[in-house]
Every structure is written in structure tokens, then in C-alpha cells.
LOTOR-491924 format. One line per field, with one value per residue: residue number from 1; residue in one letter; x, y, z of N, C-alpha, C in turn. Coordinates in Angstrom, 3 decimals. Example, Ala and Ser with C-alpha at 12.3 -4.5 7.8 and 13.67 -1.06 7.14 Angstrom:
BEGIN
seq: [1	2];
type: [A	S];
n_east: [13.190	12.850];
n_north: [-5.690	-2.250];
n_up: [7.800	7.080];
ca_east: [12.300	13.670];
ca_north: [-4.500	-1.060];
ca_up: [7.800	7.140];
c_east: [13.200	12.900];
c_north: [-3.300	0.030];
c_up: [7.800	7.870];
//
This chain:
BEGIN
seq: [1	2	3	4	5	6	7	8	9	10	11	12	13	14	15	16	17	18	19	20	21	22	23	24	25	26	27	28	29	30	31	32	33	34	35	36	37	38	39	40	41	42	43	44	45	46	47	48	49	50	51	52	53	54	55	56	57	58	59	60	61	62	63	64	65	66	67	68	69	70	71	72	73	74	75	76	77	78	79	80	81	82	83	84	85	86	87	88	89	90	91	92	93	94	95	96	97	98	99	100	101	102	103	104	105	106	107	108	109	110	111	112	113	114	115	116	117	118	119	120	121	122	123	124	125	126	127	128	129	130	131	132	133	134	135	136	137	138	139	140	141	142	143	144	145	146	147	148	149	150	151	152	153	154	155	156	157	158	159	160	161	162	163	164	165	166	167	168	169	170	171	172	173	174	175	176	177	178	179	180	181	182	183	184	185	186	187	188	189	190	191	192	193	194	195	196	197	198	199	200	201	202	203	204];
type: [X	X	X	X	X	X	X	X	X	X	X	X	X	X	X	X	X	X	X	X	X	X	X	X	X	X	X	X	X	X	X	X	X	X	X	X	X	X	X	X	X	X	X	X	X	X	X	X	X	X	X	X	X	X	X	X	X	X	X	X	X	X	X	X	X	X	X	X	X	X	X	X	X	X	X	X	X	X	X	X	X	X	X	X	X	X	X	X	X	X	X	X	X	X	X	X	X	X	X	X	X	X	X	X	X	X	X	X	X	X	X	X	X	X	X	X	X	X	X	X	X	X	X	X	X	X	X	X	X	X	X	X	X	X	X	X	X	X	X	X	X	X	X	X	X	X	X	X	X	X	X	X	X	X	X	X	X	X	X	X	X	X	X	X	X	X	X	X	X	X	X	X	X	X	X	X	X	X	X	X	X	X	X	X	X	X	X	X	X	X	X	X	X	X	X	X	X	X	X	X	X	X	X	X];
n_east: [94.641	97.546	100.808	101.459	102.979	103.404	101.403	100.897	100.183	97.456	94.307	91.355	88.348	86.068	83.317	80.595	78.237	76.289	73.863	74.630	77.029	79.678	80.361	82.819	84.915	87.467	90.706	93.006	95.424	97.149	96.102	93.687	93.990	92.120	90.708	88.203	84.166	83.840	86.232	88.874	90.375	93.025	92.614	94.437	95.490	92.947	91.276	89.222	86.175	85.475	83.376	81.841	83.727	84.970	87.296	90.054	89.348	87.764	84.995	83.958	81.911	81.781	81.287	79.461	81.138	83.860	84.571	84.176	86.456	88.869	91.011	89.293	87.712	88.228	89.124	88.968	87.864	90.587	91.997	95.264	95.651	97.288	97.440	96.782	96.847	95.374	98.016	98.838	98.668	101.700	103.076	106.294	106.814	106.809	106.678	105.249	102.558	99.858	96.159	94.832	92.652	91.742	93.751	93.228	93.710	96.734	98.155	100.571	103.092	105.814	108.324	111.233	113.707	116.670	119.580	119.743	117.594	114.003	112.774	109.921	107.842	104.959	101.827	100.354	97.916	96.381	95.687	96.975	99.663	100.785	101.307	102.928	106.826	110.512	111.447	109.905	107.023	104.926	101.689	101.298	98.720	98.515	100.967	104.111	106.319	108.904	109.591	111.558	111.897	109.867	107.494	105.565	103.138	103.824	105.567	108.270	109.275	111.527	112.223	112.673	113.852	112.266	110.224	109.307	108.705	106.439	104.544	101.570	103.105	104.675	103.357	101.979	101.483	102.111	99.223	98.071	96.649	96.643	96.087	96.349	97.573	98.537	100.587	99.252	100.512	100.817	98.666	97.198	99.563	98.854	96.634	95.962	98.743	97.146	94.997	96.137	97.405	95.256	93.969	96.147	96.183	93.588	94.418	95.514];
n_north: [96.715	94.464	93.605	91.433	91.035	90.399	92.007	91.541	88.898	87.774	86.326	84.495	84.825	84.315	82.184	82.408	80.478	81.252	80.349	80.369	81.389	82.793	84.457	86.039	87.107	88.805	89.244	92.040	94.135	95.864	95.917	96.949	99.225	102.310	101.761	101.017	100.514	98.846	99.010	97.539	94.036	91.666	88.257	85.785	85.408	86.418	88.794	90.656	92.490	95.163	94.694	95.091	96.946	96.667	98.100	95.678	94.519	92.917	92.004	89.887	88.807	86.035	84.932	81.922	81.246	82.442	80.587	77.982	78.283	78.476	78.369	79.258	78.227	76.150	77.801	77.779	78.742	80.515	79.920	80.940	83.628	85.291	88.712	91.648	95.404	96.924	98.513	102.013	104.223	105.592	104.162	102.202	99.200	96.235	93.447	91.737	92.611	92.013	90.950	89.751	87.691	84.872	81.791	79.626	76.405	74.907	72.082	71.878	69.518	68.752	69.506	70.744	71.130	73.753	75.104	77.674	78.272	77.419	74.757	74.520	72.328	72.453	71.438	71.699	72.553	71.315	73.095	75.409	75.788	76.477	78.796	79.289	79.681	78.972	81.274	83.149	84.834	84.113	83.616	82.897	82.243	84.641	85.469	87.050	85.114	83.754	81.188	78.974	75.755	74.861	72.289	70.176	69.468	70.668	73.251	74.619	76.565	79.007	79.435	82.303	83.157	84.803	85.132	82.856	83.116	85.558	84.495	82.185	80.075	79.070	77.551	75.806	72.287	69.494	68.794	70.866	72.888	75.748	79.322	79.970	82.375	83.422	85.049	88.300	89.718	87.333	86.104	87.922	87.905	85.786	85.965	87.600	86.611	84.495	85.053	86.701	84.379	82.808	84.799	84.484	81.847	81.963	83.335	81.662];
n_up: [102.385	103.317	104.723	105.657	107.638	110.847	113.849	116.602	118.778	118.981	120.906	120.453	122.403	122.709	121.142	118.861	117.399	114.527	111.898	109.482	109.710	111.707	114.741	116.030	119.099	119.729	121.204	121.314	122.520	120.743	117.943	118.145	119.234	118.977	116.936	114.966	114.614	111.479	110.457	108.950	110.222	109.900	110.285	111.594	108.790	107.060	106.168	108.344	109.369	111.686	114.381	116.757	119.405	122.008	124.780	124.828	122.891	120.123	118.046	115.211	111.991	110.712	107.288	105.880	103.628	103.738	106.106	104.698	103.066	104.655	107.229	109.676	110.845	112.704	115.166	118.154	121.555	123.060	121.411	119.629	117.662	114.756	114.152	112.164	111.319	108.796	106.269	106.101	104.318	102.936	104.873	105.521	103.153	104.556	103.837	101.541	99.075	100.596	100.143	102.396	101.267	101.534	99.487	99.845	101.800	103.895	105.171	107.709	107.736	108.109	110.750	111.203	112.902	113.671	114.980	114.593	113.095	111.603	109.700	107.742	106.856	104.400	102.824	99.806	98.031	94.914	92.920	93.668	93.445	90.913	91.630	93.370	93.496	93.981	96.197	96.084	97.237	99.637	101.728	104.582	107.255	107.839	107.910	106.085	103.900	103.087	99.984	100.505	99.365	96.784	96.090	93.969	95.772	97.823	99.816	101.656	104.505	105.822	108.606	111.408	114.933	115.728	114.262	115.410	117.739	118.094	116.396	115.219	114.160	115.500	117.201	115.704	114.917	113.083	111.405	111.802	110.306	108.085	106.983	103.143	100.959	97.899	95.747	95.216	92.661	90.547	90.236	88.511	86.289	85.319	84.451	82.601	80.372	79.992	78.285	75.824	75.388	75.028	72.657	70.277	69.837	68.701	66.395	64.782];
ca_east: [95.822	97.673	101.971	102.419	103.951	102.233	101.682	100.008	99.686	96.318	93.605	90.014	87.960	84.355	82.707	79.273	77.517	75.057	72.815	75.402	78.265	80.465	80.996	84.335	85.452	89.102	91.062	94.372	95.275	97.467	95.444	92.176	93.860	92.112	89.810	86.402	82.844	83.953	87.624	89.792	91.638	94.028	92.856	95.827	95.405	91.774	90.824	87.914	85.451	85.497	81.290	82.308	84.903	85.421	88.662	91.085	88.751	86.693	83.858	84.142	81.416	82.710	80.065	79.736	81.991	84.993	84.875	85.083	87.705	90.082	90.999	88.792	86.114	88.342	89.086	88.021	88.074	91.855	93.025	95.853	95.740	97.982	97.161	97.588	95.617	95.862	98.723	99.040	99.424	103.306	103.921	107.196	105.863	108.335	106.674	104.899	100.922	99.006	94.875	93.815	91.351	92.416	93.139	93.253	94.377	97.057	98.615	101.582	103.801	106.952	109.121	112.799	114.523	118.085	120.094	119.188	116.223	113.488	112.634	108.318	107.023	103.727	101.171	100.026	96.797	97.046	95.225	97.862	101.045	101.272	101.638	104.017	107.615	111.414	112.547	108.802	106.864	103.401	100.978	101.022	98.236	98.734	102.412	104.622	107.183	109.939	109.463	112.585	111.643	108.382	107.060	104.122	102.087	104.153	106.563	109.225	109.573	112.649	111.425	114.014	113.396	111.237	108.642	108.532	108.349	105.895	103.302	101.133	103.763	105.608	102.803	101.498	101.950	102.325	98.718	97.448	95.943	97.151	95.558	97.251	97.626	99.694	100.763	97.936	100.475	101.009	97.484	97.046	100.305	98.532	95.456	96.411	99.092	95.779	94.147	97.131	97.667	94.016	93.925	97.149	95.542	92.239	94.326	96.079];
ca_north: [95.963	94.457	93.601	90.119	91.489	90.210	93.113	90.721	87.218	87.463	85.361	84.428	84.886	83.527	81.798	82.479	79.435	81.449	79.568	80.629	82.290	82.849	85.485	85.978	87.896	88.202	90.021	92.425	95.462	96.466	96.575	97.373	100.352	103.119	100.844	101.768	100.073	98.745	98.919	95.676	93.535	90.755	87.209	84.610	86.552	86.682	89.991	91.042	93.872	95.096	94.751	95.599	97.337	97.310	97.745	95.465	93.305	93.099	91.220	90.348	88.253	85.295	84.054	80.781	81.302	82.179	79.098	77.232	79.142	79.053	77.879	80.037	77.616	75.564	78.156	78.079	79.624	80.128	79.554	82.479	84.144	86.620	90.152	92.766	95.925	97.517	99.134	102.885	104.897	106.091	103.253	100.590	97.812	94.893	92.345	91.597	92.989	91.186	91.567	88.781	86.929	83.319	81.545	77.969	76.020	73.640	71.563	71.569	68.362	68.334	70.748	70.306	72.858	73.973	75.789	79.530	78.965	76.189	74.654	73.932	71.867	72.829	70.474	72.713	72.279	71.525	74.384	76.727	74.964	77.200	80.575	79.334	79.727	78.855	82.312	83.811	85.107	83.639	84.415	81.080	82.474	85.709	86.022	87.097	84.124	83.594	80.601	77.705	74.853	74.814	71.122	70.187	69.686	70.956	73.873	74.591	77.939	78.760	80.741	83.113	83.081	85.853	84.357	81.320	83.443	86.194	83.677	81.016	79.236	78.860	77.036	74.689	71.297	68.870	68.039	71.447	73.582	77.097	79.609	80.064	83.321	83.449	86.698	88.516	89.244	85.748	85.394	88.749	88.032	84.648	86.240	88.923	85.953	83.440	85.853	87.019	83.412	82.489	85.563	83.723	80.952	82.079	84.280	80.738];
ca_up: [102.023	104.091	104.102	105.873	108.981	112.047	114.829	117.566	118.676	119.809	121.619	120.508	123.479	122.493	119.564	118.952	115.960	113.872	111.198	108.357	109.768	113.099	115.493	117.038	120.076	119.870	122.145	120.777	122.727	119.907	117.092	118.722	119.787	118.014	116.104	115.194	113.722	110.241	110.618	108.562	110.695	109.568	111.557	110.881	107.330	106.627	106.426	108.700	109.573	113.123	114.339	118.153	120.382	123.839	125.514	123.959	122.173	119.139	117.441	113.561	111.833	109.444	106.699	105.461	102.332	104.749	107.376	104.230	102.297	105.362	108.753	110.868	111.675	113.052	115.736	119.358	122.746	123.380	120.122	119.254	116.373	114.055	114.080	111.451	111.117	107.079	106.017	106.383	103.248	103.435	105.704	104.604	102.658	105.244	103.564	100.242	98.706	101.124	100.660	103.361	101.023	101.380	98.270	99.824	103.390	103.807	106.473	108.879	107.581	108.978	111.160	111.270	113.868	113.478	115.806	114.407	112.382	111.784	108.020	108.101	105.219	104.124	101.906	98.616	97.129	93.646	91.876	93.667	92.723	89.765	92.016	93.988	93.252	94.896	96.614	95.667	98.415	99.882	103.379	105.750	108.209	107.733	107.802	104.970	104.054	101.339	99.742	100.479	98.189	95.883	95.486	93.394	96.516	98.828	100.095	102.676	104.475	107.007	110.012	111.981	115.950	116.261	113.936	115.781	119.081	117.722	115.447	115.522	113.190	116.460	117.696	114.920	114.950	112.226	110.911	112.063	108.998	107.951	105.867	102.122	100.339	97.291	95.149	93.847	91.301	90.101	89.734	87.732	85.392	84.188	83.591	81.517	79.529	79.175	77.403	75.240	74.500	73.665	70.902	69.612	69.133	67.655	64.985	63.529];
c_east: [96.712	99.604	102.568	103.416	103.064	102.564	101.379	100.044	98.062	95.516	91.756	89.733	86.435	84.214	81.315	78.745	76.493	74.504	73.959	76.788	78.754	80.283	81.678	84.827	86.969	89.793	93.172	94.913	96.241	96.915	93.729	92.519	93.558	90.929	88.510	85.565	83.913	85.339	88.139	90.802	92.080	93.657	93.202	95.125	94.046	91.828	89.141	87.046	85.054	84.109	81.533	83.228	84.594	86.306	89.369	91.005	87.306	86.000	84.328	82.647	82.483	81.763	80.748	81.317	83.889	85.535	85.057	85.874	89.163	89.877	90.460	87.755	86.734	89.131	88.037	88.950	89.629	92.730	93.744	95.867	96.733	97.036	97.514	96.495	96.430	96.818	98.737	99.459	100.940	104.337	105.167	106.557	107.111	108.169	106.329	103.112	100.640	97.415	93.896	92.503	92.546	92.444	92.673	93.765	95.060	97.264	100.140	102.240	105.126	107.621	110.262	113.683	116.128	118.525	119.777	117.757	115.647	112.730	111.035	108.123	105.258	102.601	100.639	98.938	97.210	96.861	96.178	98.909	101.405	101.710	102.580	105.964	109.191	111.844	111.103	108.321	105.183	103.035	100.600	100.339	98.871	100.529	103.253	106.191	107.920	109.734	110.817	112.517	110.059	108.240	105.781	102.719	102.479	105.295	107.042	109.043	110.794	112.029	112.459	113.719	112.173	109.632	108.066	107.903	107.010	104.608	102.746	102.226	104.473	105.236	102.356	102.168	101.528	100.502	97.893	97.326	96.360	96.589	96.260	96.899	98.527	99.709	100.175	98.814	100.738	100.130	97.505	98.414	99.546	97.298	95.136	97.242	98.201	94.997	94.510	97.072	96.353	93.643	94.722	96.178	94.803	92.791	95.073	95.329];
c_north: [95.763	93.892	92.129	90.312	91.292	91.331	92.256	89.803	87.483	86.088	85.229	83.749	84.169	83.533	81.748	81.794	80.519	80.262	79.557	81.033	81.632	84.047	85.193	87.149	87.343	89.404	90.480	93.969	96.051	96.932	96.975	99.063	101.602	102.634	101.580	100.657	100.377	98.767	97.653	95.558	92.187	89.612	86.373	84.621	85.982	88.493	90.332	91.980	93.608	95.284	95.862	96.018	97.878	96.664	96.757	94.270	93.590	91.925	91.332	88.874	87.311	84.406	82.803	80.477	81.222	81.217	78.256	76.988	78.843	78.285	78.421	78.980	76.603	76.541	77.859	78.824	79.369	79.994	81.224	82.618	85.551	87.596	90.995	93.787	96.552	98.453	100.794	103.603	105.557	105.209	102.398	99.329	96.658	94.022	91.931	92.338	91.751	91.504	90.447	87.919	85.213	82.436	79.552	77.298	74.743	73.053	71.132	69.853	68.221	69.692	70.154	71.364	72.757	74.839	77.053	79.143	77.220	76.019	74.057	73.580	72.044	72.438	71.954	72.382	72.504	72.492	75.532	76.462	75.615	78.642	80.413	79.047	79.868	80.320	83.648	83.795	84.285	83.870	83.128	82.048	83.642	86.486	85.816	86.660	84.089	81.803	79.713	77.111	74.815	73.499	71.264	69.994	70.104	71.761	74.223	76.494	77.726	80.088	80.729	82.755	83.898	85.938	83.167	82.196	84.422	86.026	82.713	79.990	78.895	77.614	75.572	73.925	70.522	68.341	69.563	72.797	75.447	77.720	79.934	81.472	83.448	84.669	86.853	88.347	88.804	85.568	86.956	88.760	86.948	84.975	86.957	87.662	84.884	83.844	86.520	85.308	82.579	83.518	85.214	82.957	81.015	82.719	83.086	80.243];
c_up: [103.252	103.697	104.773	107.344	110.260	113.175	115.396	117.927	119.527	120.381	121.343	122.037	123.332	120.844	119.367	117.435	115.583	112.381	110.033	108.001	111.359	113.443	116.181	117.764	119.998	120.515	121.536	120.896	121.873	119.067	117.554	119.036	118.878	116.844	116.162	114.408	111.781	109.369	109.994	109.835	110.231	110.545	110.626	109.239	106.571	106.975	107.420	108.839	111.088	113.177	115.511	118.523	120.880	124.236	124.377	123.228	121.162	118.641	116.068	112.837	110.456	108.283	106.186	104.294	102.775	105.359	106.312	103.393	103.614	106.536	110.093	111.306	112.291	114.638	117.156	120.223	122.670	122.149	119.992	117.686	116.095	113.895	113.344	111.151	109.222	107.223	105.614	105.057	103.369	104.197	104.974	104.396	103.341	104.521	102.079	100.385	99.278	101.127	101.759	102.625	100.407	100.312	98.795	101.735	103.178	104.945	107.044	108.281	108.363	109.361	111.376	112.104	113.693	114.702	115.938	113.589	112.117	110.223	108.373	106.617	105.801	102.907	101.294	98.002	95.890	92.469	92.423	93.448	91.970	90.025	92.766	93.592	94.419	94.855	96.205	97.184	98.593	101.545	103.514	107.204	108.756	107.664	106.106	104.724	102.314	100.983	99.207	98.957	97.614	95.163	94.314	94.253	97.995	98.933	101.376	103.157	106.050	107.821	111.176	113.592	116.454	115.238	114.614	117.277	119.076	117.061	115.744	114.534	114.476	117.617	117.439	115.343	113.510	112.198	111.275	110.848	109.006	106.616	104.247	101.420	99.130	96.543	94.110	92.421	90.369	88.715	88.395	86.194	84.305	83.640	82.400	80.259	79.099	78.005	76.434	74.602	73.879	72.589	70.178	69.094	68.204	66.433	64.316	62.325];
//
């Protein structure tokens, strides 16, 4: 589990094409430090499994299902990425239940900068529209964001200085794709009331 709090801006260092998948060398002497074979790490909020480590860079494999769940396959050499390793039993939860499995990817629409802080619209796929809520929380590429305004295909988030300086949100540009996470428990309240309201039904 993970809390939405980026430790890192890291740097993929090599991309290796397999038949079905990816391998990615990404380089993050923070969270590498200490790392071992099989270790989760957080890339711009996928969850991964460490393969390799040496020095201040690891290997993670990415199967098919991933690259096209999310914005990793559109990664290359150089590209930075958010960093988070799992949350620490005892640790402070800063941000919201984050588990890195991507529910969806949108795209970078408009940025509007202000003097202290900068407003990013963000296109919404329409099967997640229903988890997202104004002042509710959601994971934009791995970071953990309060939710401005909540369109029907699109929401706003306001980002402080030290997310823009600290994230790839600082980086994006308007047409450039971000992974979506919304709150598991959204998804777990409607599943539990679907199933409450189809035994309704069936007892009329």
C-alpha cells in the first residue's frame, strides 16, 4: 500500500521491448536505498516489483496488461518518473489508501498558473466519473491530489509549489497522459450498495 506522497523524481535509464512486456531500468537513489529482489515500488503510481539492484538503480518488468492499463509504455530513456516505495506499518498516512493498480489514464488539458499555486484540468474517462468527487481525493501519476472541480469527463486539481517542483505534474504538458487511480473506497462502497440494491429489487 502505498499513501500518494511522492519520495523521488526519478529517471528511467533504459527500455528493454520484450515479446509481451517491458523492462525498465530506472534510476532512484532514494528509494533503491535498501531495496531488495521483489521489493514494491511506486512508478508515476503503478506499483512494481524490484527484478534488479545495483547502486541507485533498479529493474522492474511491466506485462502486457500494464502498458495498456497505464502510461508506462509510453515511457522512454530520460523520461522522469514519481517515486514511492510502500508505506511502513506505523508510518503517517500524508495522503490517501493508495494500492498503485491503475484504474484508467487521462490527459493533461489545460494548465492555468496563479501566483502561489497552479489549477491542471484533467480529461476523465467515462466509466470513472462515478468515483470521482468535488473535495474527494484521487492518484494523478502516482501523486495524492484533492479533487477542485469534478466534471463528467473531466477534473481540476490545484497544485502547491512543491508539487510542481518535486513531480512530473510540474513537467506535463497539455496533451501529455497521466496515470488515474481513484479511491479504492469508492469502488468498494458501490459494490457492497449494488448488491444491497439488487436484493431490493428481487424481494418486490
Amino acid at each position: 500500500m502505498f499513501t500518494g506522497i511522492v519520495e523521488e523524481l526519478g529517471e528511467v535509464t533504459a527500455v528493454e521491448t520484450l515479446d509481451d512486456a517491458c523492462r525498465f531500468r530506472l534510476r532512484g537513489p532514494l528509494v533503491t536505498r535498501g531495496a531488495r529482489h521483489g521489493d514494491s515500488i511506486a512508478v508515476n503510481g503503478v506499483c512494481l516489483t524490484v527484478v534488479e539492484h545495483e547502486g541507485d538503480e533498479f529493474t522492474a518488468d511491466v506485462m502486457a496488461e500494464t502498458l495498456d492499463r497505464s502510461s508506462l509504455g509510453a515511457l522512454t530513456v530520460g523520461s522522469r518518473v514519481n517515486l514511492e516505495r510502500p508505506t511502513a506499518v506505523g508510518d503517517r498516512l500524508g495522503g490517501h489508501i493508495v494500492q498503485g493498480h491503475v484504474d484508467g489514464t487521462g490527459e493533461i488539458l489545460e494548465r492555468t498558473p496563479s501566483e502561489h499555486w497552479e489549477i491542471v484540468r484533467i480529461s476523465l474517462p467515462a466509466d470513472l466519473s462515478r468515483y470521482v468527487v468535488e473535495k474527494g481525493s484521487i492518484t494523478v501519476d502516482g501523486i495524492s491530489l484533492t479533487v477542485v472541480d469534478a466534471g463528467r469527463d473531466h477534473f481540476t486539481v490545484s497544485l502547491i509549489p512543491t508539487t510542481l517542483a518535486l513531480t512530473t505534474l510540474g513537467l506535463k504538458k497539455p496533451g501529455d497522459p497521466v496515470n488515474l487511480e481513484v479511491d479504492v473506497i469508492a469502488k468498494y462502497v458501490e459494490r457492497m450498495l449494488g448488491g444491497r440494491v439488487a436484493g431490493e429489487e428481487a424481494s418486490r
